[in-house]
PDB file of N, H, CA, C and O in Angstrom:
ATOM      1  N   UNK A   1     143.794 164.829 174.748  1.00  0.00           N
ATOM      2  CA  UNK A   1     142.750 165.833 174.581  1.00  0.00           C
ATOM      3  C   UNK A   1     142.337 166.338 175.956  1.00  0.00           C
ATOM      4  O   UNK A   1     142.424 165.565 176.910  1.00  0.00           O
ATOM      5  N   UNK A   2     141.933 167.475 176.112  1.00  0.00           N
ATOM      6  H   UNK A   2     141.862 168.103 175.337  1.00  0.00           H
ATOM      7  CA  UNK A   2     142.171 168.067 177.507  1.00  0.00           C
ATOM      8  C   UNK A   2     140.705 168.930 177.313  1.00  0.00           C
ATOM      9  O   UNK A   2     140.279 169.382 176.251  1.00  0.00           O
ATOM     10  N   UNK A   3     140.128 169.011 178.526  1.00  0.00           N
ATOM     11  H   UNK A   3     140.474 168.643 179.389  1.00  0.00           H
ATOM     12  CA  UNK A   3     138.332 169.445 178.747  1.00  0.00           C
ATOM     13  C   UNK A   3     137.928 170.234 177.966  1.00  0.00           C
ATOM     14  O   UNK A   3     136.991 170.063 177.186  1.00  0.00           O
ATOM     15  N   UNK A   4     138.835 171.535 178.136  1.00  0.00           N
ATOM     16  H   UNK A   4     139.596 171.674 178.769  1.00  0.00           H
ATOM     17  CA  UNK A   4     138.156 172.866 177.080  1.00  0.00           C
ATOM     18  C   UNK A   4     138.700 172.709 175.767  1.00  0.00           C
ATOM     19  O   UNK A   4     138.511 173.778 175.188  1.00  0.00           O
ATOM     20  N   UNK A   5     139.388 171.753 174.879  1.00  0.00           N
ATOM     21  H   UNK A   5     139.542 170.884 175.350  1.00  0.00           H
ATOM     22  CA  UNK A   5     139.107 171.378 173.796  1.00  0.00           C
ATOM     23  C   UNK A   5     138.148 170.361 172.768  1.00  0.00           C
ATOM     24  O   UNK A   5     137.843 170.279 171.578  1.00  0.00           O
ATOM     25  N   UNK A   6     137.865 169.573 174.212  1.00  0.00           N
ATOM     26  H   UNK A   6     138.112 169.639 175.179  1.00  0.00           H
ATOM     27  CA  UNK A   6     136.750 168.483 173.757  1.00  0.00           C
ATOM     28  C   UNK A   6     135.118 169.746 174.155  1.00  0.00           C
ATOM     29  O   UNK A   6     133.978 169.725 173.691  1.00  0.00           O
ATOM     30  N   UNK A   7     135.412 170.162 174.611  1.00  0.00           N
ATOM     31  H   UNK A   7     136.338 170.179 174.988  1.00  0.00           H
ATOM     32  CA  UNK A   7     133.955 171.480 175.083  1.00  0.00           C
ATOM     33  C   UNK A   7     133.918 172.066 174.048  1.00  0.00           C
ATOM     34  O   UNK A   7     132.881 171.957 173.393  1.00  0.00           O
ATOM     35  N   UNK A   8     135.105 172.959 173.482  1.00  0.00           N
ATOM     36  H   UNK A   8     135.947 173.048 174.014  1.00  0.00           H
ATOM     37  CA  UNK A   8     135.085 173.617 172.183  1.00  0.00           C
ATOM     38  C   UNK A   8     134.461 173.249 170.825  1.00  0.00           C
ATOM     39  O   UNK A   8     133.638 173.832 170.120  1.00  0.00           O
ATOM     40  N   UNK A   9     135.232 171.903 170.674  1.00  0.00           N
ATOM     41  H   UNK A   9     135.901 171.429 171.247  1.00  0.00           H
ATOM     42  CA  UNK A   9     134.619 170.917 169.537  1.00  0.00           C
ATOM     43  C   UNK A   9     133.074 170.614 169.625  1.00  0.00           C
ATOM     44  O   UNK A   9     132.174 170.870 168.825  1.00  0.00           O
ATOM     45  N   UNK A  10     133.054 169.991 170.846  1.00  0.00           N
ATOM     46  H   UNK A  10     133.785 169.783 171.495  1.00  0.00           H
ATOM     47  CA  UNK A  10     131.366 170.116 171.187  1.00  0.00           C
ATOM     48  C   UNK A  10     130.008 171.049 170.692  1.00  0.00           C
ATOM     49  O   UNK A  10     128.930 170.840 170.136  1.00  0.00           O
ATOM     50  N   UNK A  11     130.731 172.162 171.231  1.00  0.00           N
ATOM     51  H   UNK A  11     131.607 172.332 171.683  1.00  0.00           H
ATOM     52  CA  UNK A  11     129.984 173.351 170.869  1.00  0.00           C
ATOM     53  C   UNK A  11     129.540 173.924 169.762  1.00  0.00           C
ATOM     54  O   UNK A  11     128.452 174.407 169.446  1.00  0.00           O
ATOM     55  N   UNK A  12     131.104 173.722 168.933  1.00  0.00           N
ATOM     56  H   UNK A  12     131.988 173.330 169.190  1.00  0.00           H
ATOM     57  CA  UNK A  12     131.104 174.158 167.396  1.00  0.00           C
ATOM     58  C   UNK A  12     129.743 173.103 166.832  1.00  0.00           C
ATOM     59  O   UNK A  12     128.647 173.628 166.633  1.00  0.00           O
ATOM     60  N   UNK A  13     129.953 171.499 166.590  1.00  0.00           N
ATOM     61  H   UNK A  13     130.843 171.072 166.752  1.00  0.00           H
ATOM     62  CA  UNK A  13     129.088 171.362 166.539  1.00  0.00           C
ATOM     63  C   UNK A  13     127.697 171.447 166.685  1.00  0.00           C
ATOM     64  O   UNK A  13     126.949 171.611 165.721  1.00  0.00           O
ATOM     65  N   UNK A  14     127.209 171.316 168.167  1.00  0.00           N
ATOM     66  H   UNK A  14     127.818 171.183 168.950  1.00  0.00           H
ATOM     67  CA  UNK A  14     126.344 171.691 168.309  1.00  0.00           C
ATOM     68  C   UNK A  14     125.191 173.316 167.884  1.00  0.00           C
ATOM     69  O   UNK A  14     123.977 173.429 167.712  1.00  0.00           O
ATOM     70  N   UNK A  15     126.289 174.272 167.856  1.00  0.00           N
ATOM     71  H   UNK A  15     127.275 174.180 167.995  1.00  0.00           H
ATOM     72  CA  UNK A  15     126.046 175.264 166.985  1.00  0.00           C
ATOM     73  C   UNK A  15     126.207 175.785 166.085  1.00  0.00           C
ATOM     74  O   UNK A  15     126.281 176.973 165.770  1.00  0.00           O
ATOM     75  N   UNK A  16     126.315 174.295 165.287  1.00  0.00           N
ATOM     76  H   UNK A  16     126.254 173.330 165.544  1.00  0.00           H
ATOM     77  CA  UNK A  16     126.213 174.312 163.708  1.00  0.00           C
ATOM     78  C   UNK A  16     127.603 175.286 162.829  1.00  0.00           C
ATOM     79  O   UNK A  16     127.685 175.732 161.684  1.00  0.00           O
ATOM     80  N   UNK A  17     128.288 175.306 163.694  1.00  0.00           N
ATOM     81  H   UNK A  17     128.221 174.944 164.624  1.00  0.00           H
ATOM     82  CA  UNK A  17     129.279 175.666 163.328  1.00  0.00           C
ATOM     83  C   UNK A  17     130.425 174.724 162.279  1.00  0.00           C
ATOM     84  O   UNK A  17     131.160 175.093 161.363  1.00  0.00           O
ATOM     85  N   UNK A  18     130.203 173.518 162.830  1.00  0.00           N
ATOM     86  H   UNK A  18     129.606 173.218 163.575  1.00  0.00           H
ATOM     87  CA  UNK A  18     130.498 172.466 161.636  1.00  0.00           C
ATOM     88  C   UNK A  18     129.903 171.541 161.807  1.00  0.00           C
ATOM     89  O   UNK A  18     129.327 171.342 162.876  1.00  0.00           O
ATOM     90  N   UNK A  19     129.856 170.442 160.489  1.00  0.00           N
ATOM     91  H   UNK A  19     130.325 170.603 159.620  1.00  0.00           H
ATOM     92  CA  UNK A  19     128.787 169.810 160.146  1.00  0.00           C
ATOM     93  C   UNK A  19     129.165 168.248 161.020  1.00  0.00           C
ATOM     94  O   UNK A  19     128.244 167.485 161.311  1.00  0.00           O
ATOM     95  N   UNK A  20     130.303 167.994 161.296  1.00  0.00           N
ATOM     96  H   UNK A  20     131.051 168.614 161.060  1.00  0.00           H
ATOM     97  CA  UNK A  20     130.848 166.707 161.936  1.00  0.00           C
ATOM     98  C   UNK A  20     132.114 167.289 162.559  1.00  0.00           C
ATOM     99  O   UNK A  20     132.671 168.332 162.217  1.00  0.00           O
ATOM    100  N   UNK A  21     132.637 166.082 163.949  1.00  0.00           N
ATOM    101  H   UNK A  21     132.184 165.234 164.227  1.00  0.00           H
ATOM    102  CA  UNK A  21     133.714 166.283 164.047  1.00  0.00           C
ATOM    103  C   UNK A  21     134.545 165.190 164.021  1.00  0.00           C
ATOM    104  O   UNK A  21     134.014 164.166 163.592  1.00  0.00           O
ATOM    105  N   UNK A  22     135.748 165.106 164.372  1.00  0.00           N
ATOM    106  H   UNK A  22     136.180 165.938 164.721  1.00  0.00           H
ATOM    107  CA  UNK A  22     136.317 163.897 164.218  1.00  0.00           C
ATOM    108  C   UNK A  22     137.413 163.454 165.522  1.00  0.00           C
ATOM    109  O   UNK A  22     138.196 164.220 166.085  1.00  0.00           O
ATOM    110  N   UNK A  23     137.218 162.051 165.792  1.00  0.00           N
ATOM    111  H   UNK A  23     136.582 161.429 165.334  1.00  0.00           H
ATOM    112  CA  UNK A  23     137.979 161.974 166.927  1.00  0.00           C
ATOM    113  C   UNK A  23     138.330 160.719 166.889  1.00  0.00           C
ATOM    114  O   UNK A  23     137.529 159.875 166.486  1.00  0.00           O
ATOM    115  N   UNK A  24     139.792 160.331 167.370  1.00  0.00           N
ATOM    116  H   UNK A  24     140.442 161.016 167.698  1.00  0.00           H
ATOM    117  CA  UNK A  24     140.626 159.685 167.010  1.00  0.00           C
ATOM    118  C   UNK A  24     140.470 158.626 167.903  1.00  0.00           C
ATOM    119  O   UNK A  24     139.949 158.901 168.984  1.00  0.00           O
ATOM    120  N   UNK A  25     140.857 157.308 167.655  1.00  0.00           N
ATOM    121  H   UNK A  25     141.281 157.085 166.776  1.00  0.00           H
ATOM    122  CA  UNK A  25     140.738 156.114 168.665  1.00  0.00           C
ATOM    123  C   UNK A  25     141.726 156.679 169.764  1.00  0.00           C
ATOM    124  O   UNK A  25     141.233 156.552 170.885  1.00  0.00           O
ATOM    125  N   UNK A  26     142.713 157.142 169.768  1.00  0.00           N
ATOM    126  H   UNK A  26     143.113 157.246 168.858  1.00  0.00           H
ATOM    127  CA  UNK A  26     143.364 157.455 170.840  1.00  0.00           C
ATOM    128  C   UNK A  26     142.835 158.578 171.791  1.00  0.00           C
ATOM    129  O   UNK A  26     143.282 158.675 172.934  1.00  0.00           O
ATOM    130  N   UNK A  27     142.104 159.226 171.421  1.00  0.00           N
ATOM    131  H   UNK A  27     141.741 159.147 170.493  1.00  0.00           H
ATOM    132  CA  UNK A  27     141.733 160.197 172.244  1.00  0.00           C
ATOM    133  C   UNK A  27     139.594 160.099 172.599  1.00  0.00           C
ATOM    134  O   UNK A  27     138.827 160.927 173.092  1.00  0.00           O
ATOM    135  N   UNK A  28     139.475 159.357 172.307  1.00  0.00           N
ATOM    136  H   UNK A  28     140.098 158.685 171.907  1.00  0.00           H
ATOM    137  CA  UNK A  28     138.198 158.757 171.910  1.00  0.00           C
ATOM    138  C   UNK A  28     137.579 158.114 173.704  1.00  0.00           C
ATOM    139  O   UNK A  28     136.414 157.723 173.779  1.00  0.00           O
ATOM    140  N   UNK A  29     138.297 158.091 174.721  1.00  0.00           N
ATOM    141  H   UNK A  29     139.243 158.408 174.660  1.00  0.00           H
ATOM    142  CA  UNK A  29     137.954 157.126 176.012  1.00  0.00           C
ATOM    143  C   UNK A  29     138.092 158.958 176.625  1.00  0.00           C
ATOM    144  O   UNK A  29     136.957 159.285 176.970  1.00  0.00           O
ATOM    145  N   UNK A  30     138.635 159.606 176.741  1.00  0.00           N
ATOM    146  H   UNK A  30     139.558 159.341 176.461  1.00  0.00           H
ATOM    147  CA  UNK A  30     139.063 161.070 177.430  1.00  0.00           C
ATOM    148  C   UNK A  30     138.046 161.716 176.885  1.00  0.00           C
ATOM    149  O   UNK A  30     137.168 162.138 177.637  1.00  0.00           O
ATOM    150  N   UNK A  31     137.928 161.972 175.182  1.00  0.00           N
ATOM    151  H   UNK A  31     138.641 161.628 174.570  1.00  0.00           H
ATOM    152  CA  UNK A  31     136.462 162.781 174.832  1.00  0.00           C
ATOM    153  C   UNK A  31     135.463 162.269 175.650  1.00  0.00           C
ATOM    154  O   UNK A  31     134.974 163.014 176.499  1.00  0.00           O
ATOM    155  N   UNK A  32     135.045 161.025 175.528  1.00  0.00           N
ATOM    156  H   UNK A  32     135.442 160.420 174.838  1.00  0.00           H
ATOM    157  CA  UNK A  32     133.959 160.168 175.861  1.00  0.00           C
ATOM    158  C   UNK A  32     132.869 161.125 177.408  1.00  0.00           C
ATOM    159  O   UNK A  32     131.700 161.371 177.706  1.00  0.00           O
ATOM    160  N   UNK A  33     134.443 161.362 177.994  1.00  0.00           N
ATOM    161  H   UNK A  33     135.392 161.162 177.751  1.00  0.00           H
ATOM    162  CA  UNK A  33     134.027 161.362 179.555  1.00  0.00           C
ATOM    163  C   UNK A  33     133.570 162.971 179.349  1.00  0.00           C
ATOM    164  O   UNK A  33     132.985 163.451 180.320  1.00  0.00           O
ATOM    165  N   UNK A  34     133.763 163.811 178.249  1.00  0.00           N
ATOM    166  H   UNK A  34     134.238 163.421 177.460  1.00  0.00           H
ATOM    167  CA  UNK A  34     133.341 165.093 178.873  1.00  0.00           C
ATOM    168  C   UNK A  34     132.015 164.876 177.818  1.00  0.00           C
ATOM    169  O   UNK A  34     131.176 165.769 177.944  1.00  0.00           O
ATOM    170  N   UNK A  35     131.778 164.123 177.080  1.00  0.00           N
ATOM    171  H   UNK A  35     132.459 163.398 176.977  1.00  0.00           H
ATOM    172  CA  UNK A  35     130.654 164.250 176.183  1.00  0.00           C
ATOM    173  C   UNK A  35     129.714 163.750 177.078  1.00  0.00           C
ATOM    174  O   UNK A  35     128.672 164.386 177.240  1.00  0.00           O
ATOM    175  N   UNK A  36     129.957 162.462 177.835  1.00  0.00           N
ATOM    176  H   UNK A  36     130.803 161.945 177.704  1.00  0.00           H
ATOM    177  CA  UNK A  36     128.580 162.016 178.449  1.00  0.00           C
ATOM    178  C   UNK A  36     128.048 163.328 179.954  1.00  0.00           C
ATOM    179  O   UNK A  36     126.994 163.177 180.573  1.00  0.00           O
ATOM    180  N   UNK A  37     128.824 164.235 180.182  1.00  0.00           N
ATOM    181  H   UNK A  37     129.680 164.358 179.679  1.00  0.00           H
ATOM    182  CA  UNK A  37     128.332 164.589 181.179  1.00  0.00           C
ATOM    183  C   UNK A  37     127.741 166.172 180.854  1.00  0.00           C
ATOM    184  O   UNK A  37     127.638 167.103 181.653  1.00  0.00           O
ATOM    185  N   UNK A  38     127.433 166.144 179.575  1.00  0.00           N
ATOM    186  H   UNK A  38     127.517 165.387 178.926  1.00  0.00           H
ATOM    187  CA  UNK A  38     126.445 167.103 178.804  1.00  0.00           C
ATOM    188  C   UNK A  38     125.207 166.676 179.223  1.00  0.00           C
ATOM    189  O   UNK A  38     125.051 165.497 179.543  1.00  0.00           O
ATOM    190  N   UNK A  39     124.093 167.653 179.275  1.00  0.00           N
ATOM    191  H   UNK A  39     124.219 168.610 179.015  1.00  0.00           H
ATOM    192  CA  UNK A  39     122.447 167.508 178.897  1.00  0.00           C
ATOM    193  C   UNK A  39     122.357 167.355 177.636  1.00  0.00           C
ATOM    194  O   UNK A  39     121.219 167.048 177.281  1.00  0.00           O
ATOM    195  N   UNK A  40     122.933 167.426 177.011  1.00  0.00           N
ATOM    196  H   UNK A  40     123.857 167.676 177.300  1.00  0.00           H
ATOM    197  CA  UNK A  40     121.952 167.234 175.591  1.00  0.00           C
ATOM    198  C   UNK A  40     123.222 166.466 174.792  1.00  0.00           C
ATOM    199  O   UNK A  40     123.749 166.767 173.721  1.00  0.00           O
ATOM    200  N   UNK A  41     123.575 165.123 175.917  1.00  0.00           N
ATOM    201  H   UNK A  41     123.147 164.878 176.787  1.00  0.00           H
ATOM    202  CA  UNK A  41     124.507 163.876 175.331  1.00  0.00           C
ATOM    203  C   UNK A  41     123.772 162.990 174.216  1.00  0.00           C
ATOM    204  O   UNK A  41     124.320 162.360 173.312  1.00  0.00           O
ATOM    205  N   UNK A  42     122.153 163.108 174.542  1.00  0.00           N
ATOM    206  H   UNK A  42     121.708 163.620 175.277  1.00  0.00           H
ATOM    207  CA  UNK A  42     121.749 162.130 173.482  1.00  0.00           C
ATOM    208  C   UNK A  42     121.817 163.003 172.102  1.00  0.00           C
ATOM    209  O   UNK A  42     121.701 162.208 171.169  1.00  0.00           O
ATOM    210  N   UNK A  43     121.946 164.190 171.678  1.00  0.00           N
ATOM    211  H   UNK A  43     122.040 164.835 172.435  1.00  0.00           H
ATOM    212  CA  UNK A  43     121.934 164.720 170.589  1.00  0.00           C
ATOM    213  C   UNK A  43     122.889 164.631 169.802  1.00  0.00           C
ATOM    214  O   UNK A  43     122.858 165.103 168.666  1.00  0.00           O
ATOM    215  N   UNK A  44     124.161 163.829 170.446  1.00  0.00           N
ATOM    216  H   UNK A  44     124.185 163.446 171.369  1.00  0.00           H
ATOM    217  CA  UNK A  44     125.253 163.723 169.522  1.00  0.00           C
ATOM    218  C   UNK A  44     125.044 162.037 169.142  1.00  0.00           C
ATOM    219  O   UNK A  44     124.903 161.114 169.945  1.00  0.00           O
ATOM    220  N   UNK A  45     125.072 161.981 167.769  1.00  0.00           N
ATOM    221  H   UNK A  45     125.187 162.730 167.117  1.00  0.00           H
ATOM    222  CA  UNK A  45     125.417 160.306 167.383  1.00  0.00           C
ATOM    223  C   UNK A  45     126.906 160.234 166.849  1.00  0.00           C
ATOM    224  O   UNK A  45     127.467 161.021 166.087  1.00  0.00           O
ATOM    225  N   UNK A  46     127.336 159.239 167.367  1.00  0.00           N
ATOM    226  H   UNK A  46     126.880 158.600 167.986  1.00  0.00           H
ATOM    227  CA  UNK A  46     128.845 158.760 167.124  1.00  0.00           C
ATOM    228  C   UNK A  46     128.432 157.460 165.906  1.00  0.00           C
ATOM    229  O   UNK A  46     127.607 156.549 165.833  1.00  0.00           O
ATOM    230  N   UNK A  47     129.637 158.057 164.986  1.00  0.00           N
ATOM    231  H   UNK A  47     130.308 158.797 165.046  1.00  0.00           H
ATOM    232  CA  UNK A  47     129.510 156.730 163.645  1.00  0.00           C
ATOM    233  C   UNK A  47     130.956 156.626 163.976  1.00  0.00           C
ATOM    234  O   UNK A  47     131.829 157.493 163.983  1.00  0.00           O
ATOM    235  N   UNK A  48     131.021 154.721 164.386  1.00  0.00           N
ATOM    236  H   UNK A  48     130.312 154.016 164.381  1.00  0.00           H
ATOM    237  CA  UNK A  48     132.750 154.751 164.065  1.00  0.00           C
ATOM    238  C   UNK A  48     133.511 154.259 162.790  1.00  0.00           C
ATOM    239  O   UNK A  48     132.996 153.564 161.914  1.00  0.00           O
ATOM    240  N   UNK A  49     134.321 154.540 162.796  1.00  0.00           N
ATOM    241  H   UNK A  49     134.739 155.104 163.508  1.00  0.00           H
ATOM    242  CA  UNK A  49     134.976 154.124 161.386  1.00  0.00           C
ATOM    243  C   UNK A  49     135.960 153.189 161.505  1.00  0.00           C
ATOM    244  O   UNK A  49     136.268 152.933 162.669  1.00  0.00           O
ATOM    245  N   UNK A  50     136.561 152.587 160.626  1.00  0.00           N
ATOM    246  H   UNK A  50     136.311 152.795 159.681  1.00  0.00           H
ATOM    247  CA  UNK A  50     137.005 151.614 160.566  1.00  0.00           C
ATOM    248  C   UNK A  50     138.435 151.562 161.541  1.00  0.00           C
ATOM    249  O   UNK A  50     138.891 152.654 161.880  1.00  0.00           O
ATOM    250  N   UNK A  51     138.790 150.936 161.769  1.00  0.00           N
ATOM    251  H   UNK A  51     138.419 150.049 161.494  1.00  0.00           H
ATOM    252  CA  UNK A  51     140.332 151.310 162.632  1.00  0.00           C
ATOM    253  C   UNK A  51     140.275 152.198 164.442  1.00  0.00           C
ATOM    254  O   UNK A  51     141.057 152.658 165.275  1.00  0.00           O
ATOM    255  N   UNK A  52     138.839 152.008 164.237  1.00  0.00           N
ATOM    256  H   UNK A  52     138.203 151.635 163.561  1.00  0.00           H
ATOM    257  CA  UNK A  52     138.145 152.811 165.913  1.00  0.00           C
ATOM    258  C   UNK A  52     138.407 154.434 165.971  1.00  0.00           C
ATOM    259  O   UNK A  52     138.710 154.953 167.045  1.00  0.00           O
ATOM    260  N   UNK A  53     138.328 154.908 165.237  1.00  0.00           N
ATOM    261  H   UNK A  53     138.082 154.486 164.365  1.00  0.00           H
ATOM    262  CA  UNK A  53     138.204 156.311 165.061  1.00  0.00           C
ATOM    263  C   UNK A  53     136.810 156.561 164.919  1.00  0.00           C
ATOM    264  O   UNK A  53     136.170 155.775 164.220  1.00  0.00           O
ATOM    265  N   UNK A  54     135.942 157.989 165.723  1.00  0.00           N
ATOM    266  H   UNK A  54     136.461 158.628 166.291  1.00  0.00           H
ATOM    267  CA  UNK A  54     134.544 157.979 165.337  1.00  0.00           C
ATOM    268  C   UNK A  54     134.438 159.419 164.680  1.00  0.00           C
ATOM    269  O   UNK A  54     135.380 160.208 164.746  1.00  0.00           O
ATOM    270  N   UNK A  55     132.984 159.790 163.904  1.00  0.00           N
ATOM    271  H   UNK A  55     132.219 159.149 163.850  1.00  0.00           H
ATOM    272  CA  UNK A  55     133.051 161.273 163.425  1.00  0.00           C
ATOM    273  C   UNK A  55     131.610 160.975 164.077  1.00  0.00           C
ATOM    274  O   UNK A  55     130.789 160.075 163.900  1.00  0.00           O
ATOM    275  N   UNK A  56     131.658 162.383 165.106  1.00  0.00           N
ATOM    276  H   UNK A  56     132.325 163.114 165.250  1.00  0.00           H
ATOM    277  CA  UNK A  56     130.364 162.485 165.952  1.00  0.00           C
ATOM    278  C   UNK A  56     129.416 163.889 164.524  1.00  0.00           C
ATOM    279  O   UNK A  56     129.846 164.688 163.693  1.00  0.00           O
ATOM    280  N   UNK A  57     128.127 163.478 164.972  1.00  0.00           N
ATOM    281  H   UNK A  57     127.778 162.829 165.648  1.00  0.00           H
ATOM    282  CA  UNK A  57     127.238 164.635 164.350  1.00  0.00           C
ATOM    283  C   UNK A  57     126.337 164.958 165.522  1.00  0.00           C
ATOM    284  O   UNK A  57     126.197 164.287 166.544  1.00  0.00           O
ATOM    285  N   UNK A  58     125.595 166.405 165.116  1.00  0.00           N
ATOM    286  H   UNK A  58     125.709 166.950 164.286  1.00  0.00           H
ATOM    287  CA  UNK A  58     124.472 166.612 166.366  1.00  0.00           C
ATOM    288  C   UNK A  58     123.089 166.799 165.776  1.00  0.00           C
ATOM    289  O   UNK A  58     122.814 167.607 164.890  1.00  0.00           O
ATOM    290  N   UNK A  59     122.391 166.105 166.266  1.00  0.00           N
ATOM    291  H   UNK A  59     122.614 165.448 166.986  1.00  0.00           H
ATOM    292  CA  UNK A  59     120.895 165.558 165.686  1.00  0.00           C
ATOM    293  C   UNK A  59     120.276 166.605 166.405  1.00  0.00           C
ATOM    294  O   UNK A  59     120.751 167.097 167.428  1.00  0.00           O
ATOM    295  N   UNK A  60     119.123 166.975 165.826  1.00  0.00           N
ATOM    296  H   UNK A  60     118.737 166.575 164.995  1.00  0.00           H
ATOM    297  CA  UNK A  60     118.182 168.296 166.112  1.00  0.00           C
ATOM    298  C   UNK A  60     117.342 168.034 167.346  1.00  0.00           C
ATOM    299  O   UNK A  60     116.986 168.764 168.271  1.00  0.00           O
ATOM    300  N   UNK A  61     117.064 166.274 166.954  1.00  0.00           N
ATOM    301  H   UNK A  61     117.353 165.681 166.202  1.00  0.00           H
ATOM    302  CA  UNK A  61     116.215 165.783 167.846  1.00  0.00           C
ATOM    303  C   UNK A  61     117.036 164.240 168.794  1.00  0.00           C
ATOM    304  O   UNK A  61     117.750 163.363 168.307  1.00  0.00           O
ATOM    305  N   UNK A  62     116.609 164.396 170.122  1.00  0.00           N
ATOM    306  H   UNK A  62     116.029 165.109 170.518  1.00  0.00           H
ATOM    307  CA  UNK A  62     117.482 163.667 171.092  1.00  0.00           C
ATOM    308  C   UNK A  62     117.108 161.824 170.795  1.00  0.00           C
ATOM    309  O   UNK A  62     116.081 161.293 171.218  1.00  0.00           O
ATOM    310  N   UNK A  63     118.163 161.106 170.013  1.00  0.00           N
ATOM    311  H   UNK A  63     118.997 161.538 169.669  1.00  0.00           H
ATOM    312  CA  UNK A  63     117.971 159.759 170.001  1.00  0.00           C
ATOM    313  C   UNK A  63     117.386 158.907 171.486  1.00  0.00           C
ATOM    314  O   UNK A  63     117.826 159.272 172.576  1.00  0.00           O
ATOM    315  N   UNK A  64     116.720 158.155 171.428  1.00  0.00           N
ATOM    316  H   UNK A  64     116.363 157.858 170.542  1.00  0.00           H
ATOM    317  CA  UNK A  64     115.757 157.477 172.765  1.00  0.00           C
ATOM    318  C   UNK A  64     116.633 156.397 173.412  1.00  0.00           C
ATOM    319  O   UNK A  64     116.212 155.756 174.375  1.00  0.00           O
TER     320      UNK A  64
END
């Protein structure tokens, strides 16, 4: 996964463009690094799923 596709995905979410996204244990350490260096990193919650795959959502309000 390469910057301006993990940015893209980001975005969509964040502007409600879709409701979750999904990201694969393999590509899951590379997303990681462009998600944490957002301002508004706490607005995404990551649920992982079984087998280490996560589906991120974006919360209205920033988890503490």
């Amino acid at each position: 996964m390469d910057e301006e596709q993990a940015v893209r995905m980001l975005e969509s979410l964040k502007n409600k463009e879709v409701e979750e996204i999904f990201v694969s244990k393999q590509d899951f350490m590379e997303f990681r690094e462009f998600l944490v260096k957002r301002d508004d990193f706490k607005h995404f919650r990551g649920i992982a799923q079984r087998g280490g795959d996560v589906i991120f959502r974006y919360m209205d309000e920033a988890r503490s």
